[in-house]
N, C-alpha and C positions, 0 to 999 in steps of 0.2 A: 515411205513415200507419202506426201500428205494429199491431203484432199485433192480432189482436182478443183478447184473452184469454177470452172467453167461447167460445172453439170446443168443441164437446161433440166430441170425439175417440169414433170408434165402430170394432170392430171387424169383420173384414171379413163377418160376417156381418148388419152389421148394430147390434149391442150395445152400447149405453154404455160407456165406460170409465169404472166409477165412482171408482175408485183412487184419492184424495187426491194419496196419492206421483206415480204413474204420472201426473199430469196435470200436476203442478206441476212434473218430469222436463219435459214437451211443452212446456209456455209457457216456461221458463228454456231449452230446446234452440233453440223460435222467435223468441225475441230473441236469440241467440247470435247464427244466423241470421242474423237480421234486420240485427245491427250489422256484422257481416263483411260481408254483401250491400253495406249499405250505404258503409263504408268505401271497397269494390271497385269500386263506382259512382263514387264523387268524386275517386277517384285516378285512374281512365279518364277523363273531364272535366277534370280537371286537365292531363293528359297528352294533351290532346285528340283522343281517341277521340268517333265519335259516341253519343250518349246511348244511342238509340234500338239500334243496332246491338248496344251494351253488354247491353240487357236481351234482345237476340233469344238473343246467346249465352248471356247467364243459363239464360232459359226452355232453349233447347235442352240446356245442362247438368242442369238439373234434371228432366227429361227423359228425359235416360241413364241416370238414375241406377237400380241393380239393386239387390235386396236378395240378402243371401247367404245368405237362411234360406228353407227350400222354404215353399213357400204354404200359408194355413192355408183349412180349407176352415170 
């Protein structure tokens, strides 16, 4: 299933992201995404990894992940 493209990106206060740019940045970053994810999936299954397992450590990666910019309040 691909991206939803209609996701209203808000910031963390709450805010629309009304930016033209800045969203059209987010949906070309979410299929970037999305095709990497995906490619990463069917080479694990090809190599027979289990699927399931595949997406736990997805999740867990994406999980990890920090940002390197202090928090906005």
């Amino acid at each position: 299933m691909p991206h939803k493209p209609g996701t209203v990106w808000r910031s963390p206060t709450g805010d629309v992201i009304a930016c033209i740019e800045k969203n059209k940045v987010m949906q070309e970053n979410m299929a970037e995404i999305r095709q990497v994810c995906q490619d990463a999936l069917e080479d694990a299954v090809l190599m027979g990894c289990d699927e399931q397992q595949f997406r736990a450590v997805l999740a867990e990666l994406v999980a990890s992940l920090e940002s390197s910019f202090p928090p906005q309040d």
